[in-house]
C-alpha positions in Angstrom: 0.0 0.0 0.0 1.6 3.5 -1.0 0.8 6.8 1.1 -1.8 9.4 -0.4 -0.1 11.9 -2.0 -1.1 16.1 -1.1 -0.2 18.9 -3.7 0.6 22.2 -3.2 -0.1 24.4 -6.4 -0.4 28.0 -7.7 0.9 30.6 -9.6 4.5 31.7 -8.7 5.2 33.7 -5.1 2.1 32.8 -3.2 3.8 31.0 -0.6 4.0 27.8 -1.5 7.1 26.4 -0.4 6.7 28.5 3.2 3.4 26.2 3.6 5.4 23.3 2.7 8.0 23.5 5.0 5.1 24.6 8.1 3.6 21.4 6.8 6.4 19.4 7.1 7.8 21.4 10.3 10.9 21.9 9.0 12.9 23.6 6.3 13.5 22.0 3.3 12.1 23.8 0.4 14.2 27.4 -0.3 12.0 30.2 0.0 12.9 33.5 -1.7 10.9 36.7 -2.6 11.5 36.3 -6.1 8.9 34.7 -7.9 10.0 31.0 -10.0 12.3 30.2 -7.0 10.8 26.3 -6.7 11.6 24.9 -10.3 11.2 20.9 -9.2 9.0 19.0 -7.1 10.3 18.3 -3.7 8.0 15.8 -1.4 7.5 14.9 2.2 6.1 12.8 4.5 3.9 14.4 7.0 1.7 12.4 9.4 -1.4 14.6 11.0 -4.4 13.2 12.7 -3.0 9.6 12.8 -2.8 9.6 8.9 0.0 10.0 7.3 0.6 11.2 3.4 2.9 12.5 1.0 2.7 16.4 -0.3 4.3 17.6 -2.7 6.0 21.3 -3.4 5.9 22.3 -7.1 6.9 25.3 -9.1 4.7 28.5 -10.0 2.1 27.9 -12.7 1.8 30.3 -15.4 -0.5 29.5 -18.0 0.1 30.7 -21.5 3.6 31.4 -21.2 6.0 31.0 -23.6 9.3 31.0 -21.8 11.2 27.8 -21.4 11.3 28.0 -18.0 8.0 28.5 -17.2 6.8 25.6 -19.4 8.9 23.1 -17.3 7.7 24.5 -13.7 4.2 23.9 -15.4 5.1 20.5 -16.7 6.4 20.1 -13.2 2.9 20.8 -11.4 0.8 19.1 -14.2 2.7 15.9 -13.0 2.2 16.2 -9.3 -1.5 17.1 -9.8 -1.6 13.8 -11.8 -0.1 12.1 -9.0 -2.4 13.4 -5.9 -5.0 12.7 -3.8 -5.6 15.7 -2.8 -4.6 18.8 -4.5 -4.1 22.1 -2.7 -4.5 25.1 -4.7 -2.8 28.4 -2.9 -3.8 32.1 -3.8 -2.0 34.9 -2.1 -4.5 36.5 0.4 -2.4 40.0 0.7 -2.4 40.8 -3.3 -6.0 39.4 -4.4 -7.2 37.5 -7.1 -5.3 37.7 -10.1 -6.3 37.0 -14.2 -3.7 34.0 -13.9 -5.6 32.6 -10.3 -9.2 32.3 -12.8 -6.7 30.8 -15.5 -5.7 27.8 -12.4 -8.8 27.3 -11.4 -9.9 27.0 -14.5 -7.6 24.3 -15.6 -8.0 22.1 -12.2 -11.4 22.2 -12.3 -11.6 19.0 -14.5 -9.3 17.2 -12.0 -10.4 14.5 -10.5 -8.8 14.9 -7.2 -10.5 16.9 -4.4 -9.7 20.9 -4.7 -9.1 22.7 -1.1 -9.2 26.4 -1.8 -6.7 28.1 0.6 -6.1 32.0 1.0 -2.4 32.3 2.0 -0.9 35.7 3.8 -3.9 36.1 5.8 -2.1 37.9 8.4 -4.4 39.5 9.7 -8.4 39.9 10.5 -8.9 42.3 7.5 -7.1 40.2 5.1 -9.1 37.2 6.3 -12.2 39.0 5.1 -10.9 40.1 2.0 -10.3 36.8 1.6 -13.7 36.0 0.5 -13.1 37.3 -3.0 -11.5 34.1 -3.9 -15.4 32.3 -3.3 -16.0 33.7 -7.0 -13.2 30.6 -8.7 -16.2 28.2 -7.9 -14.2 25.7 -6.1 -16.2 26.1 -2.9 -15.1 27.1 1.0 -11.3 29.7 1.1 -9.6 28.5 4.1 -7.3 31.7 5.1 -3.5 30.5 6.3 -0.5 32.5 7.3 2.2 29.9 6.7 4.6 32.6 7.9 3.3 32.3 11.5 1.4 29.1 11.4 -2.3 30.9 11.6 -4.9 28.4 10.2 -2.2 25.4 9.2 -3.8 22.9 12.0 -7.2 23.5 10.4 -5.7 23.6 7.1 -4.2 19.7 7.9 -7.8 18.8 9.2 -9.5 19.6 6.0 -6.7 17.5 4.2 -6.9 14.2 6.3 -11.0 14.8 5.7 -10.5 14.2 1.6 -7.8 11.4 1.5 -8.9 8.6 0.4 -10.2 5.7 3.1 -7.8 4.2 5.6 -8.6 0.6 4.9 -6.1 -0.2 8.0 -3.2 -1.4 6.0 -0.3 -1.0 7.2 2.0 1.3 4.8 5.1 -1.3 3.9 7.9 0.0 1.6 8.2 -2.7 -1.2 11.8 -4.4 -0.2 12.2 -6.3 -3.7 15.7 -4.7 -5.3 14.4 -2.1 -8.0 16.5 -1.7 -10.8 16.0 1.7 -12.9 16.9 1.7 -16.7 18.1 4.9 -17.9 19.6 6.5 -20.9 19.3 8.8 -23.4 16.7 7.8 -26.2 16.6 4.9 -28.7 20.0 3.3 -26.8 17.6 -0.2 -26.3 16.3 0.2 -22.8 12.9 -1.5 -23.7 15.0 -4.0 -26.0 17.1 -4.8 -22.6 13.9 -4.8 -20.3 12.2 -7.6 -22.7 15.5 -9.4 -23.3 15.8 -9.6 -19.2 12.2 -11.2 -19.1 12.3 -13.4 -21.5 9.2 -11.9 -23.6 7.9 -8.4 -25.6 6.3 -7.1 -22.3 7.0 -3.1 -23.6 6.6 -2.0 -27.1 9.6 -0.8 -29.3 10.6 1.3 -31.7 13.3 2.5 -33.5 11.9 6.0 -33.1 13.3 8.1 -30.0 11.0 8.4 -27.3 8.7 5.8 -27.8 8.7 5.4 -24.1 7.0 8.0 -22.5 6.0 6.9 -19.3 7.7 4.4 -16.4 6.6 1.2 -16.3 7.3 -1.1 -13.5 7.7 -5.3 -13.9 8.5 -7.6 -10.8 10.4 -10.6 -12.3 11.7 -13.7 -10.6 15.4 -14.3 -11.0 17.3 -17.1 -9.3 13.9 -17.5 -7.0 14.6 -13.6 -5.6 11.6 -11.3 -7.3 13.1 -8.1 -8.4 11.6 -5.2 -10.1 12.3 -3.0 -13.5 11.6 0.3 -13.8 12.0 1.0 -17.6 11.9 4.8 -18.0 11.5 7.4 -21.0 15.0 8.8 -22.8 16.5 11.3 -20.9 17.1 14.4 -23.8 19.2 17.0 -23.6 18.0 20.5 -21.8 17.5 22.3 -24.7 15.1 19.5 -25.8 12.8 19.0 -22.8 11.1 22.7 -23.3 8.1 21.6 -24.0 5.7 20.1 -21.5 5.3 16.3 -22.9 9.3 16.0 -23.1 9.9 17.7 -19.4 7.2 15.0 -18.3 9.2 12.1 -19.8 12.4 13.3 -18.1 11.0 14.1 -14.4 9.2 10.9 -14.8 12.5 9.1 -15.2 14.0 11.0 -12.4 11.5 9.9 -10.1 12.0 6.2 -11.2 15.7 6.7 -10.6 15.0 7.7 -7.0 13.0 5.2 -6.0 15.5 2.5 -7.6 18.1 1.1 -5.8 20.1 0.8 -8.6 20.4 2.5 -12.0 21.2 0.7 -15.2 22.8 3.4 -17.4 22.0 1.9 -20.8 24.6 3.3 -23.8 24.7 2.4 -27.3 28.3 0.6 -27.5 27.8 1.6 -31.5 27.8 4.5 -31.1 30.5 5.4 -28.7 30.4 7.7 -25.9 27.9 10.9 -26.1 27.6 13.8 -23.3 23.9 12.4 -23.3 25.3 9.3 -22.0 27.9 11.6 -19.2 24.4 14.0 -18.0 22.6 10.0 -17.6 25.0 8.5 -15.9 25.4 11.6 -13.7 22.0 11.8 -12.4 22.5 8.4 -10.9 25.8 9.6 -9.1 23.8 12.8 -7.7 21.3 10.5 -6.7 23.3 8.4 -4.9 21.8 5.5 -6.4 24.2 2.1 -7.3 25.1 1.7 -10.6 26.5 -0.7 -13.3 26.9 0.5 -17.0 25.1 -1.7 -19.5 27.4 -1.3 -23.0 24.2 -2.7 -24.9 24.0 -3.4 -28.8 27.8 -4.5 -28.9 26.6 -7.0 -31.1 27.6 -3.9 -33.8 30.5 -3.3 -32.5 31.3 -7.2 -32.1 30.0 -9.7 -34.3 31.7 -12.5 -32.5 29.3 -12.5 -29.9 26.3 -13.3 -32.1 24.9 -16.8 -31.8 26.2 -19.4 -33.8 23.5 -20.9 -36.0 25.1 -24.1 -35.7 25.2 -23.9 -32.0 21.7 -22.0 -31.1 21.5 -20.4 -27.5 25.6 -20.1 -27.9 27.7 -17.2 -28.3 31.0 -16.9 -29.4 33.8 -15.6 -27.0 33.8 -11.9 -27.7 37.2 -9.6 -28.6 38.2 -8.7 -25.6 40.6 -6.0 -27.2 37.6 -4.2 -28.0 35.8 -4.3 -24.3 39.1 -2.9 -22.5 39.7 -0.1 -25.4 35.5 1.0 -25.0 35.9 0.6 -21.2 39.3 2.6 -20.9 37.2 5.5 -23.1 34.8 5.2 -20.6 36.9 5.4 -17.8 38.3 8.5 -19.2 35.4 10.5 -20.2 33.5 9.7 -16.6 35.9 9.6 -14.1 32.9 10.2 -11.4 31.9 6.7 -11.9 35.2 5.0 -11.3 33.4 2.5 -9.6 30.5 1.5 -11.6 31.3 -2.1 -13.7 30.6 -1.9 -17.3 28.7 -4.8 -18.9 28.6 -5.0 -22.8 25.3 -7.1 -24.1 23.7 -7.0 -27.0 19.4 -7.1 -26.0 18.5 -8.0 -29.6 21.0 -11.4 -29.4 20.2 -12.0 -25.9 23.8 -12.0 -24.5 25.6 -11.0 -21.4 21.8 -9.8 -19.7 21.7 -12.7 -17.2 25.5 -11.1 -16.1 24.0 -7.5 -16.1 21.0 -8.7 -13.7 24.0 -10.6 -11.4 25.9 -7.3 -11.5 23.2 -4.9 -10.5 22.3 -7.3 -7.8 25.8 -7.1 -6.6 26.1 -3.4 -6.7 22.8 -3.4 -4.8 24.0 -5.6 -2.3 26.9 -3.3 -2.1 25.6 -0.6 -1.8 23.6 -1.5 1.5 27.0 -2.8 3.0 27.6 -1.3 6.5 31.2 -1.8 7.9 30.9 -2.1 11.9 32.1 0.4 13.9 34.9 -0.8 16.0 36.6 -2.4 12.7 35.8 1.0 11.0 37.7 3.0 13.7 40.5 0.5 13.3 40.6 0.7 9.4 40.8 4.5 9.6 43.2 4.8 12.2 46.0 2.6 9.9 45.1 4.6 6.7 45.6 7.9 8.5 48.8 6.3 10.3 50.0 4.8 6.9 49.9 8.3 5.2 49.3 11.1 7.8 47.9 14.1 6.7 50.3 17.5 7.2 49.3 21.4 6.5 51.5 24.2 7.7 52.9 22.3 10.6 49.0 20.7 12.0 48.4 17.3 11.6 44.8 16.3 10.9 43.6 13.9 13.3 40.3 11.3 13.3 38.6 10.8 16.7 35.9 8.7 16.0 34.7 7.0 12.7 31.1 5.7 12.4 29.2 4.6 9.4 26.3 7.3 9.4 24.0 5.4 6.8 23.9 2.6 3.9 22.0 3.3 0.6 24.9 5.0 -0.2 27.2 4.0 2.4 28.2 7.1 4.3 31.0 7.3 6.5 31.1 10.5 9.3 34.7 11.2 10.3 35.0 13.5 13.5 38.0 15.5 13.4 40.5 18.7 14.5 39.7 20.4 11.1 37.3 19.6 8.5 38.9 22.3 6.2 41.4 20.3 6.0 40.1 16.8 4.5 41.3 18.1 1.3 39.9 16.2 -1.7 42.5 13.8 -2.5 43.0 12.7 1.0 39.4 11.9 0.6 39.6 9.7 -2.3 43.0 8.0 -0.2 40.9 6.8 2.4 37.8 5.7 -0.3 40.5 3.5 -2.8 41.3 2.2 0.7 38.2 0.9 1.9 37.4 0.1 -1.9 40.6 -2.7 -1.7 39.2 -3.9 1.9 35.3 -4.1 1.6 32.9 -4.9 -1.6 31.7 -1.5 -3.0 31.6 -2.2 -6.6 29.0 -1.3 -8.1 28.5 1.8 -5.3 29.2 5.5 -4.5 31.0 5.7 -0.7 30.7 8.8 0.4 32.7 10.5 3.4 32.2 13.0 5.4 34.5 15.0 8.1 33.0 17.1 11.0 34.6 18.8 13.9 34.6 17.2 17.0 32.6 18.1 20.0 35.2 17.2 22.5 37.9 20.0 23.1 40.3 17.7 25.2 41.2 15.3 22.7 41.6 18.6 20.3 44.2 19.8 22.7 46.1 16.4 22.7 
């Protein structure tokens, strides 16, 4: 069972993202007094009268508007109105109603979802009034909020819990099966390698780009462990993604990328390496998420591996001049994922996929690994005696070492001087553990704080 999902939309500057983060009871969304400042969605968990949901910040709508910009914060909100339960719909209190608030309401009104009017910078009893302007959009009762000072939010939540859909008692249980995101840019194979991994045509394709335009997920069993596959829509470049269907392909892929554990950046070993392929492969390592890098249609590249008529189901041993030349390119052109194995297949000959699904299970495996903290502390403290760490006469010294998280693995260093846990001493320590502990497959990311205790600083 998933949560309910809340959106919070409206025209740029009416105080959106201060609701949000009142909602939420802390700061997460950046609130400026320039309008367009929210540009993605950004969600939450809140729990509120022993229900808990998911809302959902989005950017400013403006309807009719031309620039690029804008079209992708309205692409943004179109999707999270798709998505909700409940949707939200915030007009600013102090300035009145506006040609562009008629133009909203106007375009939610055929939503399915539940509308709750709400009247934000109501700061006051006059403004409350004034408030009741906002009765003429037709979408029934204005609630009146300050989100600034919390006036109304508590009644504001009431309304909420009141329209989400029946709590049938079921408990809300995150789906454990490993999720494996396919990504790339368009027309690389990703449905070819998603129907090659099952076995059958479950997703159409096409040797037009962007066929895919939606995610679509598939459980699977796989050496008796049920997995899922999230195949996703090409991710385009910028300049390509202006208009509203194209922005809702790529923010739809996003999504699936975050709630993968791990992504399989899909390139076309034909045709080489492409800065589509770099911005992909990126938004897994900003995500955090595991990764492997599947080389797919190398069949093109390397006709040895395609199946021997005389010897069906049987490939040929493939040149493994070429696979070291690609994966040295590779390893030149995206140094950021050092540590992501490629795999070459070829989806339309059906070979090396059964290896590709054994690596992403590996990296995903990886990627949950927790080191234990007493053997951490040890590991640390013979890398930092091994090659100590000078600057202008200081040494930098680790106190304590604990692993802060898995999913990426994240290891908190508490030291004399953060400042000085230069870059490459980072990546020292990180080849390190890499040699000792299985992170294939994963990002490891470390952090260094100061520490709290000021009488092992002085020692």
């Amino acid at each position: 069972m998933s949560l309910p999902v809340v959106a919070v939309v409206g025209r740029p500057n009416v105080g959106k993202s201060t609701l949000f983060n009142r909602l939420i009871g802390r700061r997460v969304a950046i609130v400026e007094d320039v309008p367009g400042i929210t540009r993605d969605r950004i969600y939450h968990n809140v729990e509120w009268g022993g229900r808990e949901f998911t809302v959902i910040d989005t950017g400013g709508i403006i309807l009719n508007d031309e620039d690029p910009l804008a079209l992708q914060v309205k692409a943004q909100a179109e999707v999270a109105m798709e998505e909700a339960d409940v949707i939200v719909f915030i007009v600013d209190g102090a300035d009145g109603m506006t040609g562009t608030d008629q133009e909203l309401a106007d375009a939610l009104r055929p939503a399915t979802a539940p509308i709750i009017l709400v009247a934000n910078k109501a700061d006051n009893e006059k403004l409350q009034l004034n408030a009741a302007e906002f009765y003429a959009l037709g979408l029934g009762e204005v609630h009146t909020v300050s989100a600034v000072h919390g006036h109304g939010v508590g009644d504001l939540l009431d309304e909420v819990v009141t329209h989400l859909p029946p709590d049938n008692g079921e408990e809300y249980v995150e789906d454990e099966n490993i999720k494996f995101a396919i990504i790339g840019r368009p027309n690389v194979g990703k449905s070819s390698l998603l129907n090659a991994i099952l076995g059958e045509d479950r997703v159409i394709v096409s040797p037009i780009p962007g066929t895919t335009r939606d995610t679509i997920d598939t459980k699977f069993m796989f050496n008796n462990e049920e997995l899922t596959l999230i195949d996703t829509a090409g991710i385009r470049r910028n300049k390509k993604t202006m208009g509203t269907v194209e922005f809702y392909m790529v923010m739809r892929a996003k999504s699936a990328l975050e709630r993968s554990n791990v992504g399989l950046v899909v390139i076309d070993g034909s045709e080489g390496i492409r800065d589509g392929d770099k911005r992909v492969a990126g938004l897994a390592q900003d995500a955090g998420k595991a990764c492997i890098v599947v080389v797919n249609k190398w069949d093109l590249v390397d006709s040895a591996i395609i199946k021997d008529p005389k010897n069906p189901g049987k490939a040929r041993k493939p040149d493994r001049d070429k696979i070291l030349k690609f994966t040295e390119k590779f390893r030149k052109e995206c140094p950021f994922l050092e540590y992501a194995p490629l795999v070459f297949v070829s989806a339309q000959e059906r070979f090396g996929v059964r290896y590709a699904i054994d690596s992403a299970i590996t990296a995903a495996q990886n990627h949950a690994h927790r080191i234990p903290t007493g053997e951490l502390n040890r590991m640390i403290r013979e890398f930092t005696e091994r090659r100590p760490l000078m600057d202008s006469g200081r040494s930098f010294k680790v106190y304590y070492s604990t692993m802060a998280q898995v999913q990426p693995p994240t290891i908190l260093l508490f030291v004399n001087d953060p400042n000085m846990f230069h870059f490459s001493y980072q990546r020292y320590i990180e080849n390190r553990l890499r040699e000792v502990y299985p992170f294939e497959g994963t990002p490891v990311r470390i952090v260094a704080k100061k520490a709290e205790n000021k009488d092992k600083e002085k020692e």
